[in-house]
C-alpha positions, -999 to 999 in steps of 0.1 A, spaced: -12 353 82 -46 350 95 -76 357 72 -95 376 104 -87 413 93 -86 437 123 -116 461 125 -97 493 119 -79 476 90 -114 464 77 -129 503 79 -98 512 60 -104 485 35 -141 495 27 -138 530 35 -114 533 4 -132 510 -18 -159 531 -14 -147 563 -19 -128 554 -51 -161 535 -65 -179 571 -61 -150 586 -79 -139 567 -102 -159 535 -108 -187 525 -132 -222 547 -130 -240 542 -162 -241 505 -171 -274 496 -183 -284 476 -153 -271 503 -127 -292 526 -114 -321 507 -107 -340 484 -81 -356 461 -110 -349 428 -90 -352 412 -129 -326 437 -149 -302 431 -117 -308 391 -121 -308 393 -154 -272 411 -157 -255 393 -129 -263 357 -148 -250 370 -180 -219 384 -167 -208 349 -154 -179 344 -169 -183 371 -198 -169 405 -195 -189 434 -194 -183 447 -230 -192 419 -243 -227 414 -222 -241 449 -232 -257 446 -268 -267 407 -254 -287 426 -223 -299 452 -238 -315 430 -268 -327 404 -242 -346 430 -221 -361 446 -251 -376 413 -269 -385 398 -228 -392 429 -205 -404 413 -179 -401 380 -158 -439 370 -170 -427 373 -209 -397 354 -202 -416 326 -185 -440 326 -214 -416 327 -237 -406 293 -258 -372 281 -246 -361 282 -285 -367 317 -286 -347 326 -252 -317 304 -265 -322 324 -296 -317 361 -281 -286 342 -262 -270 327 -288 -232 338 -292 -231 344 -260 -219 309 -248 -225 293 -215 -260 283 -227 -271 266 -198 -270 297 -181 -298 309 -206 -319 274 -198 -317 283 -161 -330 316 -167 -357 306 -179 -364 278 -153 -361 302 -126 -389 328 -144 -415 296 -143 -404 292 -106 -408 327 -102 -438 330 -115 -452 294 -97 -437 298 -62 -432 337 -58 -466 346 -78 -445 364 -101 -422 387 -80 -387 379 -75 -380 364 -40 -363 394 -15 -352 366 8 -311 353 1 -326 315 0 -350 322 -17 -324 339 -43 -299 316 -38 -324 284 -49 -333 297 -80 -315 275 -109 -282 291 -118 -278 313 -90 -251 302 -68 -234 322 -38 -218 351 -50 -248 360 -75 -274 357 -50 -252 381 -28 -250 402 -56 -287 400 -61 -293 409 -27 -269 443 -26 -278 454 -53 -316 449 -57 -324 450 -18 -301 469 -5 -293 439 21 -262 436 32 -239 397 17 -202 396 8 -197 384 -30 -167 366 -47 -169 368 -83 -133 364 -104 -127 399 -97 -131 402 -63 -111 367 -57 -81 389 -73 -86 418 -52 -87 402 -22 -58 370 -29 -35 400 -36 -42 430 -14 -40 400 15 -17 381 -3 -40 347 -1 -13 316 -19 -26 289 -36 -53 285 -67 -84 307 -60 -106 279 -75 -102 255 -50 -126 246 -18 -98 256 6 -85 290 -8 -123 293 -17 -131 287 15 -102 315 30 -114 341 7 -148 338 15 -145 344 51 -123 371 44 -153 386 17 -172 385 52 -153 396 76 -145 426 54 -183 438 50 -190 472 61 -218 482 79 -232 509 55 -229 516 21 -229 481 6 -237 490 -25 -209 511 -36 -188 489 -18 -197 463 -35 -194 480 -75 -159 491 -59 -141 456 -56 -157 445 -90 -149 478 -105 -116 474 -92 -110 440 -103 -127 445 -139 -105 484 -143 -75 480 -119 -62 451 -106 -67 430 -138 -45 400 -145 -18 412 -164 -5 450 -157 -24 460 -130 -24 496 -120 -11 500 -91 -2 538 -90 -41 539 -94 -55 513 -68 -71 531 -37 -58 499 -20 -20 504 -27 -8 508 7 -26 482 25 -19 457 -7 7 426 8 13 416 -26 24 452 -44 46 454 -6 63 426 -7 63 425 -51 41 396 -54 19 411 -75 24 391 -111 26 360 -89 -13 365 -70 -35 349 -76 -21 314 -84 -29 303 -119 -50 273 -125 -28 242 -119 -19 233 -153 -36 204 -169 -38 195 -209 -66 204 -221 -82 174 -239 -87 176 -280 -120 161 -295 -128 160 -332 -162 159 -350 -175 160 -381 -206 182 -388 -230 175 -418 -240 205 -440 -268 187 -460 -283 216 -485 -313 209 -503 -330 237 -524 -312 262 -507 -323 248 -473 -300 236 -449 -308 209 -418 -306 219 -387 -309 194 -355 -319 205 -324 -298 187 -293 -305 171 -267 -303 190 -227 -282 187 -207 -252 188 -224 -228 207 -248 -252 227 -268 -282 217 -252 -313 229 -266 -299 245 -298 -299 238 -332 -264 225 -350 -257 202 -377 -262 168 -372 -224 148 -364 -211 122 -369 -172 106 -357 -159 102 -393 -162 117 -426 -162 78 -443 -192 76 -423 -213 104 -443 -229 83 -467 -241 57 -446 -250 83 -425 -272 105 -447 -286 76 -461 -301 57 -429 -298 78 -402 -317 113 -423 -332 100 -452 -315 116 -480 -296 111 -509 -265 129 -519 -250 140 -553 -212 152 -538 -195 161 -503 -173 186 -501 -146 193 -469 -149 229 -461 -118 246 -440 -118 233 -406 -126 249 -373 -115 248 -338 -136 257 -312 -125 260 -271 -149 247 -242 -136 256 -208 -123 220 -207 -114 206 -240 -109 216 -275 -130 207 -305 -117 203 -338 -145 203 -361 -144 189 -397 -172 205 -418 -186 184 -447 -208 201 -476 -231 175 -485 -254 184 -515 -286 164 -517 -309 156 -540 -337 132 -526 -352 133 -488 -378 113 -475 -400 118 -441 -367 109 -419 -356 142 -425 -387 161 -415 -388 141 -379 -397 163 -350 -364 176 -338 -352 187 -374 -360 214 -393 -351 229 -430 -339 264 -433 -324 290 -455 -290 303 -445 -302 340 -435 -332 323 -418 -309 300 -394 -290 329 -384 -319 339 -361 -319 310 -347 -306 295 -316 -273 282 -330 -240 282 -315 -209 303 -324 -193 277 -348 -223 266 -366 -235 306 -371 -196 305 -387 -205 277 -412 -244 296 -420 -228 330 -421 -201 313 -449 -225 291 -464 -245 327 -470 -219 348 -483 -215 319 -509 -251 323 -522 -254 356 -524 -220 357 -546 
C-alpha cells in the first residue's frame, strides 16, 4: 500500500488520537504541564531508550541538584555523570552537558526556539528535536520515537525492521503526512501514550485502542507479527577482569577515558586476565598485595555485546605515588556510592559495603 494517507483518513487518525489522549492518556508526569524549554529537553534525553518509570526519581533528582541550564553548564562533568549514574546510556548525560555550554555560548543562555537550532544541539537527533519543538513551542513536527514507530508500522501495517533507513525512511513520511493542523500537542502525548500504555509489544490492547478500526494489522491479525523484530544477530560475549584493590578501608577507583563504554566515570581498573594481577598491581598502580580473592561473577548487557566480568579482591598493603596519579582516586565504599560509577561497579561497592559493616 502506499504510505500517502488520504486526508479524511489522516483527520480520522489524529482526530482520535487526540480525543483518547484527553481522556485517557498521561497528565501529570513531572515534565508535563509546562513550557520550561529545559525540563522538556531535559525529559525527552533521559527517556531515550528508558521507560518512563524508570526516568522519574532520575529527573526529578537531576532538576533539583541543577535547576537551571546555567547550573548545569557550571556544573563539573563528574558531578552531572554522578546524578546520572544507574541510569545507563551515559553519553547521553555528557551531551547534556555539552549542549548547556552551547546553550549558554551561542544562545546567551536561552534554549534555541528554532528546529535547527534544536536539532544541532549534541544528542538531539530528529525525533527529540520534534519533540522539543511540540511540546515547548507549541510548533507544529512529526516525531518517531520506539513507540510511535509501533503505532504507526501496525495501525498501517508498514513490513520490514523499523530500524532500518528504508522502513525508517517510510515511517517517517507517514509521521508527516499524518500531522494535524491544530492540537499538536495532545496529538503528539497520544501516539506516545498509546505506544508506552496500549499498543506495547507483547499483549496489546486492542479492545482499548482508539485506533482499532482503522488498525491493518488487528484487520487482517497481524498484530503479534508488526513491527518486525530486529534481524537476529549473536550478540558478542566479552570478559574482563576488574581489580578491587582495598587499602585501609579505601578502595581505587579509575576514572575512564571519553568516548567510550563508560566514559567519564569511575570503575575499577581492568585488566584481560586474572594471572595478570600481580604484575599488574605491581607496575602498572604501584602497590603491593598480601592475597586476591575471586568474588562471584557478573554479567552485564550493552545494547550490543555482553560482558562477563570477573571481579578480583585484591588486599594491599603498600602503595607508592602511582596510585595517587591524577585520574585515580582512594575512597571508602559508602563514599564511592555517590559517585559517578556504573551499575556493575555500584554492585561490587554496594557488596563490598555490606561486608564491612557486618
Amino acid at each position: 500500500m502506499s504510505d500517502r494517507v488520504a486526508a479524511n483518513e489522516s483527520v480520522k487518525f489524529s482526530k482520535h488520537v487526540i480525543a483518547w489522549q484527553r481522556r485517557a492518556g498521561r497528565h501529570h508526569l513531572p515534565w508535563q504541564n509546562t513550557a520550561d524549554p529545559y525540563r522538556i529537553w531535559l525529559s525527552e534525553i533521559m527517556l531515550q531508550q528508558t521507560q518512563v518509570a524508570a526516568v522519574i526519581p532520575y529527573f526529578e533528582q537531576f532538576v533539583a541538584r541543577f535547576p537551571t541550564i546555567a547550573g548545569l553548564a557550571e556544573a563539573p562533568e563528574d558531578a552531572v555523570l554522578a546524578e546520572w549514574s544507574g541510569l545507563g546510556y551515559y553519553a547521553r548525560a555528557r551531551n547534556l552537558h555539552r549542549a548547556a555550554r552551547e546553550i549558554m555560548e551561542r544562545h546567551q543562555g536561552s534554549f534555541p526556539n528554532r528546529f535547527e537550532d534544536i536539532l544541532s544541539l549534541p544528542g538531539v537527533g530528529r525525533s527529540t528535536a520534534g519533540a522539543i519543538a511540540v511540546f515547548a513551542f507549541d510548533q507544529r513536527f512529526p516525531i518517531l520515537d520506539g513507540n510511535v514507530k509501533r503505532v504507526l508500522a501496525r495501525c498501517f501495517a508498514i513490513d520490514g525492521y523499523p530500524g532500518s533507513s528504508a522502513v525508517g525512511n517510510r515511517l517517517w513520511a507517514l509521521a508527516d503526512n499524518l500531522l494535524p493542523d491544530h492540537d499538536v500537542q495532545a496529538y503528539t502525548q497520544g501516539l506516545m501514550d498509546l505506544g508506552a500504555q496500549v499498543c506495547i509489544r507483547s499483549r496489546p490492547k486492542c479492545s482499548e485502542c482508539p485506533l482499532s478500526g482503522q488498525c491493518i494489522a488487528r484487520i487482517q491479525d497481524r498484530v503479534k507479527a508488526l513491527p518486525a523484530a530486529r534481524p537476529k544477530k549473536e550478540r558478542p560475549r566479552r570478559s574482563t577482569v576488574m581489580l578491587i584493590l582495598e587499602s585501609d578501608g579505601e578502595i581505587m577507583l579509575e576514572k575512564r577515558s571519553a568516548p567510550g563504554i563508560w566514559g567519564g566515570l569511575w570503575s575499577f581498573p581492568e585488566i584481560d586476565a586474572i594471572g595478570d594481577a600481580a604484575q599488574a598491581c605491581q607496575h602498572r598502580f604501584g602497590v603491593a598485595v598480601q592475597s586476591a580473592d575471586l568474588m562471584a561473577p557478573l554479567e552485564h548487557g550493552f545494547t550490543h555485546f555482553s560482558l562477563n566480568i570477573s571481579p578480583l579482591r585484591c588486599r594491599v598493603i603498600q602503595r607508592d605515588t602511582r596510585v595517587e596519579a591524577p585520574g585515580r582516586m582512594w575512597v571508602q565504599p559508602c563514599s564511592a556510592l555517590t559517585c559517578a560509577i556504573p551499575v556493575p561497579v555500584r554492585k561490587l561497592v554496594a557488596q563490598l559495603r555490606t561486608a564491612q559493616d557486618d
